[in-house]
N, C-alpha and C positions, 0 to 999 in steps of 0.2 A: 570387738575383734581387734586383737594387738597382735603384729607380726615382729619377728625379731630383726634389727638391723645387719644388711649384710655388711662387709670388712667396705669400708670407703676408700678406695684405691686415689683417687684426686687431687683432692681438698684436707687441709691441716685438719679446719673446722667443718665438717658437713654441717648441711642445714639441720637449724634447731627441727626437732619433733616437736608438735603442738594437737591441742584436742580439736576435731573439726567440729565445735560447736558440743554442746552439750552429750548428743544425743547420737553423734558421729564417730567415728576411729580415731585411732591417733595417725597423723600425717606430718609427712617434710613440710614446714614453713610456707615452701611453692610449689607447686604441682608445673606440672606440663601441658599446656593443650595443641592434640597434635592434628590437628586438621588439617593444616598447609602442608602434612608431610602426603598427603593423596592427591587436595585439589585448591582450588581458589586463588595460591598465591602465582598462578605458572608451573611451569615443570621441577618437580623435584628431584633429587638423586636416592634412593630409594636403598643405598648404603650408606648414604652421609645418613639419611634419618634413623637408621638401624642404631649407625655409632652414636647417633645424640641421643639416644632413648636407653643406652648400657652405659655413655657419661652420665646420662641425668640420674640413675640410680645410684652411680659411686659418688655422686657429689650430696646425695641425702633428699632428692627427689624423690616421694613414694606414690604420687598421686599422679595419675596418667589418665588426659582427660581427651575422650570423642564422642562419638556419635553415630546412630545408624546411620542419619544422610551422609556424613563424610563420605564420598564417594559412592556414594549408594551402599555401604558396606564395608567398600573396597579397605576403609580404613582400620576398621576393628579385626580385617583378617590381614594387615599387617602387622598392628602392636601382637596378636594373637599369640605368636610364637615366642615372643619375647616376656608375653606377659607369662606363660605358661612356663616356661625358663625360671623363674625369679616371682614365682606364687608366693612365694613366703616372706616377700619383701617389699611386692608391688603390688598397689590396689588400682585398681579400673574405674572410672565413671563416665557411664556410655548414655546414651537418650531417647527416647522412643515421641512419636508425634508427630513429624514432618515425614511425608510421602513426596518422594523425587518425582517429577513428570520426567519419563524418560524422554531424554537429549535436548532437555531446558534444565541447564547448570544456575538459571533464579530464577525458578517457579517451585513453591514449596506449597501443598497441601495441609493444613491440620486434620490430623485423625485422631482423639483421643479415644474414640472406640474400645469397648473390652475387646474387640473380636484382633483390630489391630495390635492392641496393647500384648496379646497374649503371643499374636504373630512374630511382633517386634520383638522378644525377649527372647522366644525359644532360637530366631533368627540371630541375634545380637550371642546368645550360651554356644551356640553353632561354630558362628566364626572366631570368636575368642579363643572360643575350645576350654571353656573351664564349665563347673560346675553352679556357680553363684558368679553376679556380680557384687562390687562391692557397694557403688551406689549409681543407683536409677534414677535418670531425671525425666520429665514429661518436659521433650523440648519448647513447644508451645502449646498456651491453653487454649483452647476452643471455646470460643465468647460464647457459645450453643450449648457446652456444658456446664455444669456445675462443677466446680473446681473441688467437692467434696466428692461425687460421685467419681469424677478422675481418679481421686487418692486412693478411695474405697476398694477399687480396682488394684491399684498397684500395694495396696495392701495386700492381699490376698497372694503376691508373689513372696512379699515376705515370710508369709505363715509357710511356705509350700518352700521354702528354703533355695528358692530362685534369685531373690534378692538381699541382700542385706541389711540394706539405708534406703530412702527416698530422698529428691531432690527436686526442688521448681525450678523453672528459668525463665526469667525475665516475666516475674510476675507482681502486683501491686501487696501492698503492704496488709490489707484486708484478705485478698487471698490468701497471703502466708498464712494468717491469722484462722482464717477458715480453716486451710488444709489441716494444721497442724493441730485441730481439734477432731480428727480422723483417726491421723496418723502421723505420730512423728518425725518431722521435716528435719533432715538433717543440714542442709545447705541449699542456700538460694544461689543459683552462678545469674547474674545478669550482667551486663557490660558498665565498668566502673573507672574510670582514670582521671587524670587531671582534665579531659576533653568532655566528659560525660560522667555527670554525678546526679542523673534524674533519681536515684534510687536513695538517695539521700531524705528524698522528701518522706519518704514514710516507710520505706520498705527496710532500712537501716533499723530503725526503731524499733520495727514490728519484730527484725530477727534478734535484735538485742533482748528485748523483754520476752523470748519464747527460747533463748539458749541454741536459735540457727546461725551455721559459720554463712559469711558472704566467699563465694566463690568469684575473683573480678575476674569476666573474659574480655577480652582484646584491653588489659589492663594500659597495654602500649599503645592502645587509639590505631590499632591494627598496620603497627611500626612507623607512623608519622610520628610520634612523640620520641623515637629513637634515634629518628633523624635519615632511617631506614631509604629512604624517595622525599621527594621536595614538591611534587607534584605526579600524579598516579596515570598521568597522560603519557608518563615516560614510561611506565610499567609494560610489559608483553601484553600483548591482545587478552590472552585469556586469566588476565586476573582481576579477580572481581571488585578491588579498589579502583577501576577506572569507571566504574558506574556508580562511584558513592559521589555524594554532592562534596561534601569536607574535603576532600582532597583532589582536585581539579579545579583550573581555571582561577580567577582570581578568589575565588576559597580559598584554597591551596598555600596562596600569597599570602593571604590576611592571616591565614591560622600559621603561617610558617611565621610568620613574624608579631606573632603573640606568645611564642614562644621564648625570645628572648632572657627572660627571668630563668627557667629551665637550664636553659645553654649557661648561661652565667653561674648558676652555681656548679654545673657539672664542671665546670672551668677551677673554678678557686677551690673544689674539694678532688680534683684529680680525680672523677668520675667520668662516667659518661652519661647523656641525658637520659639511655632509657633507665639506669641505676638511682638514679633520682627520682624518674617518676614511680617507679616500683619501690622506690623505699618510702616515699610520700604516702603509696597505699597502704603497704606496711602500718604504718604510721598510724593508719584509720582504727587498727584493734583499739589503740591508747585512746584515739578521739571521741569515738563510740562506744566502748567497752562492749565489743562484737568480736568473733575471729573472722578473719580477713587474711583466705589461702588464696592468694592468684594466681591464675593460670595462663602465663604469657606463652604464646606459642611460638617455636621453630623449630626447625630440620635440620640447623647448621651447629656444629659443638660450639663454634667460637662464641655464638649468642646466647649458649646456654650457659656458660662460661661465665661470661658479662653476667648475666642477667642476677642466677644466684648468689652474685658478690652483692647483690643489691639487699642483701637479709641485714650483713651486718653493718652498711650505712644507715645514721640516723642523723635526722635530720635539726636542726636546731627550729627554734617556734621566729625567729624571724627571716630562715629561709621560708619555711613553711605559708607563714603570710607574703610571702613575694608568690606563692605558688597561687594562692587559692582563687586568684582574681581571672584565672586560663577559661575555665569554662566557661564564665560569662560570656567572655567576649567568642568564642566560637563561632564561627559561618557554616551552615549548612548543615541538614538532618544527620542524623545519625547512621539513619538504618541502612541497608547494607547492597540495596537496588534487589533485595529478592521478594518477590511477588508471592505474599499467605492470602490463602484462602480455605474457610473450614470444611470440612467434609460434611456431606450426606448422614444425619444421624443415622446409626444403622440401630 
């Protein structure tokens, strides 16, 4: 599936086009992930994310990334109209697996069920308002199931011309390897930046040697590595970085000031840090011989702005070694203070 590029109103150079992996589409270099334009960061403006979702396409963004839990929904029937606007230019990748407990914003359910699976699609085709998506991911897997039997299932949307592509998230290297002897795994998104590189350990390798793109989410260490907050105890009540361990309390400290190296080069190349760490990622196709499309998220134009200038920074291999030593030193888990549990096999 190849769409034609609209006129790039922005940008001299729009983002490079690249294959998302083997077995995937062709996409802008970075995608979008627009989660924080419905819930988790605080309140948003709900016309600023309109405009940064018609900049992010004139700059050569084609990849628009959410999810049914975004909001319960609420998010895919905001890109909805805009995706439907610019169908010939803009691709979708939404997710099915996590069931919201209504009015617990971190408690997440696993459902990999066909019965859900079938739910979530026609509900996800619904609010969109298209006909197909372009790729499907199984937000989390259910340790209950077999990670082929998942696929097998969302197989079957593809044949039915529901879906496109397939995609895992945040899954082990063995599972990729499973799946993709199902059904063709287009991309793996699981969380990847200079803060968090578990996926390195095998799941890199696995998508290298099977021709799957890495998809990095919260590429920006979910805007601490931007410089974004300094500590997440300053953030409004209702965003969800004040329940992560990394970024509160003397965390916060430690990890702000392992940053140091970061800050320094965005200084001597007239950057800014999060275009460093995003070109660092960049960087990972050459290291890995993987494709490596991330998907930083925001709501604001001026950060999408920044961010996509970050394609055509590169980086030298003794910045690069000042970089690599960040995630070691890291304080505090990762994960995101939201509460999984798997469903009731049905």
């Amino acid at each position: 599936m190849q769409r034609p590029q609209r006129p790039r109103a922005m940008m001299r150079e729009p983002l490079p086009i690249v294959p998302l992996g083997s077995n995937g589409p062709l996409v802008g270099a970075q995608g979008l992930g627009c989660m924080g334009m419905s819930e988790m960061y605080g309140r948003s403006d709900r016309a600023e994310s309109l405009e940064t979702l018609e900049l992010a396409l004139d700059c050569g963004v084609t990849l628009f990334d959410t999810s049914d839990a975004y909001g319960s929904g609420e998010n895919e029937e905001l890109i909805g109209p805009f995706l439907r606007r610019n169908r010939r230019h803009a691709l979708i990748s939404t997710k099915f697996g996590l069931v919201r407990r209504p009015g617990d914003p971190f408690h997440r359910r696993i459902d990999n069920s066909p019965r859900n699976l079938r739910r979530s699609v026609e509900a996800s085709l619904r609010r969109l308002g298209v006909d197909s998506i372009d790729l499907y991911f199984v937000h989390r897997l259910d340790p209950g199931t077999p990670v082929e039997d998942t696929v097998a299932s969302m197989a079957r949307l593809v044949a039915e011309g529901k879906v496109c592509h397939l995609g895992l998230s945040e899954v082990t290297g063995a599972q990729l390897r499973a799946a993709h002897n199902v059904h063709a795994i287009a991309a793996v998104q699981s969380e990847w930046s200079l803060f968090s590189r578990d996926v390195e350990s095998d799941v890199v390798q696995a998508a290298s040697d099977l021709g799957v793109a890495l998809m990095p989410s919260a590429p920006l260490g979910r805007g601490f590595l931007a410089g974004a907050f300094t500590d997440a105890g300053t953030l409004p009540a209702d965003d969800f970085r004040r329940h992560t361990e990394r970024f509160t309390g003397d965390n916060a400290q430690r990890n702000a000031a392992i940053l140091a190296p970061l800050r320094a080069i965005a200084a001597e190349r007239g950057a800014t840090p999060a275009q460093v760490a995003l070109a660092w990622l960049h960087d990972r196709t050459r290291v890995h011989a993987v494709a490596v499309v991330p998907v930083p998220g925001t709501r604001h134009r001026a950060r999408l702005l920044e961010n996509v200038k970050s394609v055509r920074l590169h980086l030298s291999a003794p910045e690069v070694a000042q970089l690599d030593g960040i995630a070691a030193q890291v304080a505090g888990r990762r994960e995101i203070g939201l509460a999984f549990e798997s469903a009731r096999r049905n």
